[in-house]
TIVO-2410 file (N, C-alpha, C; in nm, 3 decimals):
# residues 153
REC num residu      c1      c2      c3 atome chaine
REC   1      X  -1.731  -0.923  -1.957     N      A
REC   1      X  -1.755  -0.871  -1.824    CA      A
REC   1      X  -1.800  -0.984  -1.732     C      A
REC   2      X  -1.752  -0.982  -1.619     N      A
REC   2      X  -1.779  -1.101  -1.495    CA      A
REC   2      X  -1.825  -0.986  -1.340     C      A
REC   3      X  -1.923  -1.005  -1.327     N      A
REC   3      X  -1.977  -1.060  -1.152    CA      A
REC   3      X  -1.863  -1.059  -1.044     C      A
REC   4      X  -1.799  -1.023  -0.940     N      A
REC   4      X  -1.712  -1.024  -0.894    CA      A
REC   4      X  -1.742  -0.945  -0.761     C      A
REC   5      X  -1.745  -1.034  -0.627     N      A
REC   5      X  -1.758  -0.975  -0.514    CA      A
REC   5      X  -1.600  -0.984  -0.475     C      A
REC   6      X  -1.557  -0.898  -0.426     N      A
REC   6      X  -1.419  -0.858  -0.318    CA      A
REC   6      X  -1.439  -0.823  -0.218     C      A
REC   7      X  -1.318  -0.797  -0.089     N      A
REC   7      X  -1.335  -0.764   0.018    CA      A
REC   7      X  -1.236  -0.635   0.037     C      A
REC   8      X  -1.260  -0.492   0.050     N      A
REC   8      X  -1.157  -0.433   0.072    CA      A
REC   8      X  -1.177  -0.365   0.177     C      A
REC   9      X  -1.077  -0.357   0.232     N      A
REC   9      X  -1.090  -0.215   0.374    CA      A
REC   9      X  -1.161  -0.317   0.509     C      A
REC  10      X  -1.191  -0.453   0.478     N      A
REC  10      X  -1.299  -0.500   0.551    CA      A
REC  10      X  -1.498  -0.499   0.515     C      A
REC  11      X  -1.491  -0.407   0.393     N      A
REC  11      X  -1.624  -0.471   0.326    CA      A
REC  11      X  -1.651  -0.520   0.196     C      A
REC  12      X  -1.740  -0.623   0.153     N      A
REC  12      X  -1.741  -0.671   0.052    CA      A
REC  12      X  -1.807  -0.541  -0.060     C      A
REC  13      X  -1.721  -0.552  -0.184     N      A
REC  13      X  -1.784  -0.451  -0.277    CA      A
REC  13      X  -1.792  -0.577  -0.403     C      A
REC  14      X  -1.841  -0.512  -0.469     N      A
REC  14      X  -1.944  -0.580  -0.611    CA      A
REC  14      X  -1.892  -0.505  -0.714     C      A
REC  15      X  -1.877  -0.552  -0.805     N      A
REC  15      X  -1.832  -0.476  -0.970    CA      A
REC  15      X  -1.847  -0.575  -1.010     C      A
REC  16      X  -1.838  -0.529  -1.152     N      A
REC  16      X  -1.858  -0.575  -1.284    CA      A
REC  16      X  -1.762  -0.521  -1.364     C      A
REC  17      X  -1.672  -0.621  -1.423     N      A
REC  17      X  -1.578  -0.555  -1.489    CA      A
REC  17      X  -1.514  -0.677  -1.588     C      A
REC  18      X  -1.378  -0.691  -1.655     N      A
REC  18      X  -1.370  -0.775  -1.694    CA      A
REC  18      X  -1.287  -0.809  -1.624     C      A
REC  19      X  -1.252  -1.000  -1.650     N      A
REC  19      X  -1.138  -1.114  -1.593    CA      A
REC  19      X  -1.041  -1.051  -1.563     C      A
REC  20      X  -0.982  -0.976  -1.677     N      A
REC  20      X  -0.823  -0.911  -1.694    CA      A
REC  20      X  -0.823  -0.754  -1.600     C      A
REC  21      X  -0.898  -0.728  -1.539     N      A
REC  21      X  -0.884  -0.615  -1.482    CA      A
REC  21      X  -0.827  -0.590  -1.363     C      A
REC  22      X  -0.695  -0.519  -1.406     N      A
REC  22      X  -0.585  -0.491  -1.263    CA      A
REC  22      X  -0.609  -0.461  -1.164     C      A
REC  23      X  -0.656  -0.494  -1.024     N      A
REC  23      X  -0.747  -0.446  -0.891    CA      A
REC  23      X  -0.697  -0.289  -0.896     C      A
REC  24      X  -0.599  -0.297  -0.914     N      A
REC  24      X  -0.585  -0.097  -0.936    CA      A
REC  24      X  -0.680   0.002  -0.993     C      A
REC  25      X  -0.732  -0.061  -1.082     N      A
REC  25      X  -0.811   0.033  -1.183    CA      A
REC  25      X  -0.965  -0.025  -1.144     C      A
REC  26      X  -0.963  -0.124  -1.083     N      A
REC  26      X  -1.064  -0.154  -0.961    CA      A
REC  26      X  -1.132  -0.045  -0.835     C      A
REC  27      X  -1.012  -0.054  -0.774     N      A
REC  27      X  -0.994   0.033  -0.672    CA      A
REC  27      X  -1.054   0.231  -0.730     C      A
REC  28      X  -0.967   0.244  -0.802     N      A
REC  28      X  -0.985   0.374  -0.869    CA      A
REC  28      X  -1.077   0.386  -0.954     C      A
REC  29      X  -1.095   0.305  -1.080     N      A
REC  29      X  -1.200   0.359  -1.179    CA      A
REC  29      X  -1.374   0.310  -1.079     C      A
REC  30      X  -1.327   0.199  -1.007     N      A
REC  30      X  -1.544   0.161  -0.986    CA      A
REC  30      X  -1.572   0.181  -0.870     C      A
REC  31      X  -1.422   0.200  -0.753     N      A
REC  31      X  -1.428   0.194  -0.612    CA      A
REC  31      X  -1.472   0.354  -0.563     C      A
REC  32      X  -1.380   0.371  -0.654     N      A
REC  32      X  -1.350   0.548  -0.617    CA      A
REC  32      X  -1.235   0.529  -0.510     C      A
REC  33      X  -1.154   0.479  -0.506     N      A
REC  33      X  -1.046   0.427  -0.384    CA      A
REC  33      X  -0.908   0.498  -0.465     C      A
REC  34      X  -0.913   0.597  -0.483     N      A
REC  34      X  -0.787   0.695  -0.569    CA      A
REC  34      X  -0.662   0.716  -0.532     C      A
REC  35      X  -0.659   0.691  -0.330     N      A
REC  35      X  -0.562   0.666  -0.286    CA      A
REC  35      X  -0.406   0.559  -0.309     C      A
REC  36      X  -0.475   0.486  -0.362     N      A
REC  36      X  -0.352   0.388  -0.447    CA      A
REC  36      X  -0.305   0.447  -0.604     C      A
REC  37      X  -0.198   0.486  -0.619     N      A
REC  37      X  -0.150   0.538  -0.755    CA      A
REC  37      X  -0.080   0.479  -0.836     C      A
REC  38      X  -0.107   0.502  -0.969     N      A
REC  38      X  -0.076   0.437  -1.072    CA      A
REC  38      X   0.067   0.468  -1.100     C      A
REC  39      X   0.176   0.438  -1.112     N      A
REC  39      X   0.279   0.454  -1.120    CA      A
REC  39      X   0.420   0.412  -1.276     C      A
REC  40      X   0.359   0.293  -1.281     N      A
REC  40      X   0.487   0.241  -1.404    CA      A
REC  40      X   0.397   0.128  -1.445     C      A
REC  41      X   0.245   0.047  -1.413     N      A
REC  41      X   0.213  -0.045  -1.483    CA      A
REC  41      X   0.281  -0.168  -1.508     C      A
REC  42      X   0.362  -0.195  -1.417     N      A
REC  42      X   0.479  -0.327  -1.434    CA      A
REC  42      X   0.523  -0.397  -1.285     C      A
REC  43      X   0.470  -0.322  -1.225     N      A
REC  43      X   0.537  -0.363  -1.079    CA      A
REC  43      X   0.626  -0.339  -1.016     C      A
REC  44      X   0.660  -0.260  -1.082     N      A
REC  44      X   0.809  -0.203  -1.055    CA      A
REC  44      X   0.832  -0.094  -0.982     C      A
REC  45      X   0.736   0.022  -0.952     N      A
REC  45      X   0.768   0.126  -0.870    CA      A
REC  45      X   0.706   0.120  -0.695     C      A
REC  46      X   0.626   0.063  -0.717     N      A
REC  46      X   0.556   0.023  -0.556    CA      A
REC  46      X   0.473   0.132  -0.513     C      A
REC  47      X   0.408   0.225  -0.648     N      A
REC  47      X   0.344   0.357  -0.614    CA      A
REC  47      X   0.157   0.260  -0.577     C      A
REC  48      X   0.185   0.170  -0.662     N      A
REC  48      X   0.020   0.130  -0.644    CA      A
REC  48      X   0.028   0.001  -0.507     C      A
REC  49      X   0.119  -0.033  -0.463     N      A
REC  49      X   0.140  -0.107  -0.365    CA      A
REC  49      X  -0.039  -0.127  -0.222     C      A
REC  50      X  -0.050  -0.232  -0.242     N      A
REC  50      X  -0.143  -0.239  -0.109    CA      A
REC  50      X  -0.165  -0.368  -0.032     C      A
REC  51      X  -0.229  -0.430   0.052     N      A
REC  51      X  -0.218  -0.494   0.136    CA      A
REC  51      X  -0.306  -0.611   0.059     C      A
REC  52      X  -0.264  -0.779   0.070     N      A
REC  52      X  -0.330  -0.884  -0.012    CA      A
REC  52      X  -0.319  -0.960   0.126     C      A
REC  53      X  -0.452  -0.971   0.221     N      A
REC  53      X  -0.444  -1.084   0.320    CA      A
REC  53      X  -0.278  -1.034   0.425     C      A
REC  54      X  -0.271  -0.914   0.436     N      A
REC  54      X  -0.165  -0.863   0.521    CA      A
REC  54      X  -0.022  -0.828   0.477     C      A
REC  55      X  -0.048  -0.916   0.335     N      A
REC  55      X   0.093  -0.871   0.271    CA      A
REC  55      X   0.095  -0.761   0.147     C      A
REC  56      X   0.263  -0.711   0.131     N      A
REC  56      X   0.197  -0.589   0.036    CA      A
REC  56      X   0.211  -0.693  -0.105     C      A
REC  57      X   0.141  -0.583  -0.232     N      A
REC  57      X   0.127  -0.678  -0.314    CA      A
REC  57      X   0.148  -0.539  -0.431     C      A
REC  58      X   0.179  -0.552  -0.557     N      A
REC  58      X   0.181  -0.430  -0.651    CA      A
REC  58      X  -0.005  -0.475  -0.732     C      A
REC  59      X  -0.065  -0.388  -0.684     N      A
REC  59      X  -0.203  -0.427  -0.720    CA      A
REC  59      X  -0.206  -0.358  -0.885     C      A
REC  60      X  -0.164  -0.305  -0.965     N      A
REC  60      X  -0.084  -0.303  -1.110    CA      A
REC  60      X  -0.136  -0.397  -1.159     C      A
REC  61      X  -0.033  -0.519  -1.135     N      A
REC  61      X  -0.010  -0.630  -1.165    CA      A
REC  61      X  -0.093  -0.785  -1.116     C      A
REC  62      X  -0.222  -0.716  -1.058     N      A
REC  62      X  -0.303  -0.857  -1.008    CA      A
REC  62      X  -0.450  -0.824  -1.079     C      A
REC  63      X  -0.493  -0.943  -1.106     N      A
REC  63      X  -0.656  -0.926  -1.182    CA      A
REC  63      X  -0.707  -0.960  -1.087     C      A
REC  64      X  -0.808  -0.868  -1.111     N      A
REC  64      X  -0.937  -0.890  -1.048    CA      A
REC  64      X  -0.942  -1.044  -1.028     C      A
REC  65      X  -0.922  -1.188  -1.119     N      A
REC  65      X  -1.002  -1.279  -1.127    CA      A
REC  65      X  -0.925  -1.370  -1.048     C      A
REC  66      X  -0.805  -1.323  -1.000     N      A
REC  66      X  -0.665  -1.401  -0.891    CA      A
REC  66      X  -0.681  -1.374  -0.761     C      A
REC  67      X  -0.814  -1.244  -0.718     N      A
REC  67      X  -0.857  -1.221  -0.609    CA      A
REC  67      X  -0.867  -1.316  -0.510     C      A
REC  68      X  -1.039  -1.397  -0.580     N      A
REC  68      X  -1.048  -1.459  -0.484    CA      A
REC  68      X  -1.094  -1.442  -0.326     C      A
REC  69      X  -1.061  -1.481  -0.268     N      A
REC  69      X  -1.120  -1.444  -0.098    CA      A
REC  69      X  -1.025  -1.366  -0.046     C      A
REC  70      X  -0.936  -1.320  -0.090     N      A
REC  70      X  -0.831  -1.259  -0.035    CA      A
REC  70      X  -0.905  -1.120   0.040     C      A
REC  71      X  -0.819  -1.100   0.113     N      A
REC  71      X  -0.854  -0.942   0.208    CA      A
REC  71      X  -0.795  -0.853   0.158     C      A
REC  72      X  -0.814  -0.758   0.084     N      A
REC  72      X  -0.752  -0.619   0.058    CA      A
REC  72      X  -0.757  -0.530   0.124     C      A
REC  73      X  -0.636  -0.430   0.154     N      A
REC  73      X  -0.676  -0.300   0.234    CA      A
REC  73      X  -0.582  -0.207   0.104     C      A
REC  74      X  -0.603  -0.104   0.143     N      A
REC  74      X  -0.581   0.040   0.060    CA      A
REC  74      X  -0.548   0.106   0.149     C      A
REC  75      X  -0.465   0.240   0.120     N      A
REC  75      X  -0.436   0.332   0.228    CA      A
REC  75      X  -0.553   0.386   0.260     C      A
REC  76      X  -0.645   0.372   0.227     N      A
REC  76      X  -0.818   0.468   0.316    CA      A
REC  76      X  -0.836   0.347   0.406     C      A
REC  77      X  -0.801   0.215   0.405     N      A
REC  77      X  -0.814   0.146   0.512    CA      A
REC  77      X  -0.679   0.081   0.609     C      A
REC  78      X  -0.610   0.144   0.621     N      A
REC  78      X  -0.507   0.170   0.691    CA      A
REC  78      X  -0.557   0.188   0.822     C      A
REC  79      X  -0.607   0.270   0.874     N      A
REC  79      X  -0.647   0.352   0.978    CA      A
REC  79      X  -0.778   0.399   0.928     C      A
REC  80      X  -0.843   0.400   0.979     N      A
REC  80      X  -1.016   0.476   0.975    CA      A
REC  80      X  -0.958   0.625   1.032     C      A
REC  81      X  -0.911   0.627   1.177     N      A
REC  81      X  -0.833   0.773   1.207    CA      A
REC  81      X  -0.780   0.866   1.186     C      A
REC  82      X  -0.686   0.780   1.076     N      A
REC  82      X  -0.543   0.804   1.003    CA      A
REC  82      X  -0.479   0.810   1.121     C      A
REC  83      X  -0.453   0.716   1.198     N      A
REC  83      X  -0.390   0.758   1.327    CA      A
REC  83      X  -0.253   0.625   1.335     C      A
REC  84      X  -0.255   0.569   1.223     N      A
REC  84      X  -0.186   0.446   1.221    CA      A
REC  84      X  -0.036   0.480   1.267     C      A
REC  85      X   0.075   0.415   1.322     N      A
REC  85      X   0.186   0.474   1.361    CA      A
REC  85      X   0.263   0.480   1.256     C      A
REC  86      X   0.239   0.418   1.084     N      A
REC  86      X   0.285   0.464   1.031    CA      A
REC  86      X   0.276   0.652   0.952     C      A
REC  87      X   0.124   0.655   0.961     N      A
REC  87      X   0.111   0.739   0.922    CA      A
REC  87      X   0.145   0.861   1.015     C      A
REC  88      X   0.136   0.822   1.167     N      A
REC  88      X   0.183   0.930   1.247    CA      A
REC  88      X   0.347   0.965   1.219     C      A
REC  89      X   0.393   0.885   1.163     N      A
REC  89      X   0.531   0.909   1.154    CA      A
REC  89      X   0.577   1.002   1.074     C      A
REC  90      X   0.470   0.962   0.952     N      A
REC  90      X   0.537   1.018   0.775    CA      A
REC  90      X   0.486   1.169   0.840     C      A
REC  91      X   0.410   1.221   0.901     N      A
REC  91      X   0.349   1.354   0.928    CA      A
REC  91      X   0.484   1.398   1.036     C      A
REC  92      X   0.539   1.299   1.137     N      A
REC  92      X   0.635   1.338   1.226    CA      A
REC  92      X   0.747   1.415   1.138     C      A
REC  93      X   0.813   1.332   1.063     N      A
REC  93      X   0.916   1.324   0.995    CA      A
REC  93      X   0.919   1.375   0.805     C      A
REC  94      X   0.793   1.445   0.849     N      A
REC  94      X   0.816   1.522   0.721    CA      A
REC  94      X   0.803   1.485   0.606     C      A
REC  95      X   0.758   1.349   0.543     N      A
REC  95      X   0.801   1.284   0.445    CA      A
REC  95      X   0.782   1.280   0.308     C      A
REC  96      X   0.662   1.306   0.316     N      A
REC  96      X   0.609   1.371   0.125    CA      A
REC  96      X   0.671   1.478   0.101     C      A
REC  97      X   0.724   1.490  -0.018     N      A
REC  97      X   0.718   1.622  -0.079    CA      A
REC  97      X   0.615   1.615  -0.204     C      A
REC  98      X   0.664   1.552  -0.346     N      A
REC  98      X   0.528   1.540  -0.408    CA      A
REC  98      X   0.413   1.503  -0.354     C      A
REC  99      X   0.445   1.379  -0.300     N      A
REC  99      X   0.337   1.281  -0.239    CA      A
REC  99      X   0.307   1.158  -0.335     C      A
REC 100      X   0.325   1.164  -0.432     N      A
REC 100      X   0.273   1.093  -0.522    CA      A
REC 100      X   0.325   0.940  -0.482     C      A
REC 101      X   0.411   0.909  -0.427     N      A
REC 101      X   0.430   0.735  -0.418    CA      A
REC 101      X   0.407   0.733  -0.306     C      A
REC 102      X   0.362   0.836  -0.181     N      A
REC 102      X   0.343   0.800  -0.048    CA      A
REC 102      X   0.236   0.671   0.019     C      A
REC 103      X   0.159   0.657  -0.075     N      A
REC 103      X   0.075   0.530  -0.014    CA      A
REC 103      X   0.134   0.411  -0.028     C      A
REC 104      X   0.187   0.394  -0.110     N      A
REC 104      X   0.277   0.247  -0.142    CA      A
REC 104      X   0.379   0.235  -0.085     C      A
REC 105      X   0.455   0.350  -0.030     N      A
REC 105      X   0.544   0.372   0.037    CA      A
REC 105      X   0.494   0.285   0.196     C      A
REC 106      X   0.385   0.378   0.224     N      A
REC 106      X   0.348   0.350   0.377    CA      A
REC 106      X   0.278   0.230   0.374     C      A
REC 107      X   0.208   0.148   0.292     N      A
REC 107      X   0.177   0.013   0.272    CA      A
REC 107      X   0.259  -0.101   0.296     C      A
REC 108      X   0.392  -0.088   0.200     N      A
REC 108      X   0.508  -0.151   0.223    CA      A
REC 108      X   0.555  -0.118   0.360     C      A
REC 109      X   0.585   0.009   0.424     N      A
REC 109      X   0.626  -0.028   0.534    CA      A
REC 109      X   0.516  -0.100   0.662     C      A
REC 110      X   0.387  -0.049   0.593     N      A
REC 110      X   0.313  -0.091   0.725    CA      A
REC 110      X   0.328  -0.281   0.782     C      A
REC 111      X   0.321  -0.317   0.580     N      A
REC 111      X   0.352  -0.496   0.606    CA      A
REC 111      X   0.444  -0.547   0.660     C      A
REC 112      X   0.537  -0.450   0.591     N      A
REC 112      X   0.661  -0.477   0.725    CA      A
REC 112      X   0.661  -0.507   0.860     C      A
REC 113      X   0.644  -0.366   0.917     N      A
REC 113      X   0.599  -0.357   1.042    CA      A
REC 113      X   0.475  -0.478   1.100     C      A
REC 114      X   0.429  -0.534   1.026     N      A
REC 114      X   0.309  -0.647   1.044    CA      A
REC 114      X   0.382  -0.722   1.085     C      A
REC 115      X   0.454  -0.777   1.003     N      A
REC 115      X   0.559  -0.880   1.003    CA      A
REC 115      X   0.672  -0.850   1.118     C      A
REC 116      X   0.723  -0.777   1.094     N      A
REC 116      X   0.819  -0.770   1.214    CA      A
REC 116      X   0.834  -0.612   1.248     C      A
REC 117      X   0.766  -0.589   1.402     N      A
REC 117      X   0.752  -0.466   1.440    CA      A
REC 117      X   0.938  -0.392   1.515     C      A
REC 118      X   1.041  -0.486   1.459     N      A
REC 118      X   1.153  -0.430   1.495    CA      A
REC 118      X   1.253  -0.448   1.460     C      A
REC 119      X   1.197  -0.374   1.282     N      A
REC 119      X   1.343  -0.469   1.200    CA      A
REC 119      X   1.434  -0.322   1.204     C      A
REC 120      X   1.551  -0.425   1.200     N      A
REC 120      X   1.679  -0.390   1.147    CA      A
REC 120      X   1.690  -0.308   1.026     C      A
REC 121      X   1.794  -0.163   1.047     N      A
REC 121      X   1.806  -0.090   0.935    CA      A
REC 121      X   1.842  -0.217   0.785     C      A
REC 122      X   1.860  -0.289   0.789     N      A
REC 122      X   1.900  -0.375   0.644    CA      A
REC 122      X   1.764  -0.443   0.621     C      A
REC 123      X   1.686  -0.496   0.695     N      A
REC 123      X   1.519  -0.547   0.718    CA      A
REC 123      X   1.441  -0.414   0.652     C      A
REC 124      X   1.423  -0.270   0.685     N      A
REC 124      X   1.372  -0.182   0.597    CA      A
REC 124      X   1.410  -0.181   0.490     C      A
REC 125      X   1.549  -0.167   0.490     N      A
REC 125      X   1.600  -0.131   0.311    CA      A
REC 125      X   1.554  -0.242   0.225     C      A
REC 126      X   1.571  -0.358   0.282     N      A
REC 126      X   1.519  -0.436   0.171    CA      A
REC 126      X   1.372  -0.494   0.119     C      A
REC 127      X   1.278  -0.431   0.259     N      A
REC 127      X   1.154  -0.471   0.239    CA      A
REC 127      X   1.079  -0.341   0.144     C      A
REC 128      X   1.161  -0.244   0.150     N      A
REC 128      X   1.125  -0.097   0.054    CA      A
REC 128      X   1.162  -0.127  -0.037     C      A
REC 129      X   1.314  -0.217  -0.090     N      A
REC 129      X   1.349  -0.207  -0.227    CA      A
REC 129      X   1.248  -0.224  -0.338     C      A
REC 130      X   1.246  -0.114  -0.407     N      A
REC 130      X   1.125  -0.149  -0.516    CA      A
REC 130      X   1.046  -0.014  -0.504     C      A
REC 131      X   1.026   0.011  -0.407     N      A
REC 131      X   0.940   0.174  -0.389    CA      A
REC 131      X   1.054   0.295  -0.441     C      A
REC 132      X   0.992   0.350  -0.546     N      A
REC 132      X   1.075   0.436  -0.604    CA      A
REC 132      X   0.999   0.585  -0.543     C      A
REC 133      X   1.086   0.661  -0.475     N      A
REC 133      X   1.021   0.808  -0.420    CA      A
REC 133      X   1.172   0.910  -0.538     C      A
REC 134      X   1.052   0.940  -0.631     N      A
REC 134      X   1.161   0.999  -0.737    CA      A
REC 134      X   1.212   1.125  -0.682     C      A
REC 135      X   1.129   1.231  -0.551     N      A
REC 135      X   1.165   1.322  -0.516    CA      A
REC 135      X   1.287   1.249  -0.384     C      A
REC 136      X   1.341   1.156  -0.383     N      A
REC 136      X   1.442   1.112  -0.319    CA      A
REC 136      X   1.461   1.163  -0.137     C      A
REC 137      X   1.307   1.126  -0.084     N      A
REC 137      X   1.307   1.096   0.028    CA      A
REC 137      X   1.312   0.983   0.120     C      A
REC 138      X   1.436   0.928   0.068     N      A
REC 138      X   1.445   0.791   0.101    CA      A
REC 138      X   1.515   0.776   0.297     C      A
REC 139      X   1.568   0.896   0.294     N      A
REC 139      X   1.602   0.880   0.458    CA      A
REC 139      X   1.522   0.942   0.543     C      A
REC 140      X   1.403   1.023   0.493     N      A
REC 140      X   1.304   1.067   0.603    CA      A
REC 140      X   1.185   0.922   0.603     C      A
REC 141      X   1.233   0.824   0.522     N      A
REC 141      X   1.130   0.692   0.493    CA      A
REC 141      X   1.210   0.592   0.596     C      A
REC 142      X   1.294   0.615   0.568     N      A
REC 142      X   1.353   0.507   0.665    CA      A
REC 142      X   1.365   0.559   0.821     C      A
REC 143      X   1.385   0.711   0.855     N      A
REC 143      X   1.348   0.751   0.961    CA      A
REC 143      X   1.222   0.735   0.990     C      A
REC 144      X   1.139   0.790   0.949     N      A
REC 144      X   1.001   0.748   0.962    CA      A
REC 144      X   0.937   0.573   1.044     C      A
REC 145      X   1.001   0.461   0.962     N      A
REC 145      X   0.959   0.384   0.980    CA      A
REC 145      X   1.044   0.321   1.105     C      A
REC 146      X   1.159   0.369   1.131     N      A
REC 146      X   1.225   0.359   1.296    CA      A
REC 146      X   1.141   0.375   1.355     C      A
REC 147      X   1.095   0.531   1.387     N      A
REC 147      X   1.017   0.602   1.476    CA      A
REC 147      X   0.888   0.539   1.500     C      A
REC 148      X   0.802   0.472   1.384     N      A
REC 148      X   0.695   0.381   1.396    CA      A
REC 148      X   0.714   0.271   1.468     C      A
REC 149      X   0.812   0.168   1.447     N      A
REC 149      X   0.846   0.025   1.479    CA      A
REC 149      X   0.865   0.074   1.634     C      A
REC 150      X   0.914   0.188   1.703     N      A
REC 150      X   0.938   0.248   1.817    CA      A
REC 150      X   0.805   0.233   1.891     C      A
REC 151      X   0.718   0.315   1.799     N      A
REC 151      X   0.580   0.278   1.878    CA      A
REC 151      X   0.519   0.179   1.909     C      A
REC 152      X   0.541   0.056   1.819     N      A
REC 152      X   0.512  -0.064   1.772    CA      A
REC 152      X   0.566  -0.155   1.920     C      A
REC 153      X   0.684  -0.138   1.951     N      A
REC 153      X   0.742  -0.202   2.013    CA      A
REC 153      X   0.754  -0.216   2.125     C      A
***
């Protein structure tokens, strides 16, 4: 077990945990931050997806001890409001049905949108590739994130 201050959402939190511990199970088992979901454990589905210093990152797949000073956000720090234009969108446009990959979903697009508030339908598809929405709402996601970059812009 190691000592370990982080920064998420914009405040520093404290745990104790070990070296090898995936910021996911960070977030969820000591944070109480449940909003990020566990998905496939490999990096591969983009259900646990969240923000590393502005970019998205599969937090799965990062230890605690690769942190570092980095800035984390989570979908509870998205918006304090929930008023973010991504999230106004996914509510516009209907977009969960399970729900279950929706935060990683809207993470990935939000970095997007960080990055470039007016990409191109081929600029979404490929900055999503990797987010698996098994209930196959993949065109109310990509509508969605039009309608955001709209606001954005």
């Amino acid at each position: 077990m190691a000592a370990y201050t982080i920064n998420v959402n914009g405040e520093d939190q404290k745990v104790e945990v070990d070296p090898d511990t995936p910021i996911l199970w960070v977030l969820r088992d000591h944070l109480q931050m449940i909003g990020t979901k566990f998905g496939c454990g490999i990096a591969q589905c983009g259900a646990c997806t969240i923000h590393a210093n502005g970019n998205a990152i599969r937090s799965c797949s990062l230890p605690i001890s690769a942190v570092g000073d980095m800035k984390l956000t989570t979908i509870e720090g998205l918006s304090k409001e929930k008023d973010h234009p991504i999230q106004e969108a996914w509510l516009a446009h209907d977009v969960p049905q399970c729900g279950y990959c929706q935060a990683g979903q809207m993470m990935s697009a939000a970095a997007l949108l960080n990055r470039n508030p007016s990409p191109t339908d081929e600029e979404i598809s490929s900055a999503m590739n990797g987010n698996i929405c098994r209930c196959g709402t993949y065109i109310r996601i990509h509508a969605a994130i039009k309608t955001a970059s709209q606001k954005l812009s």
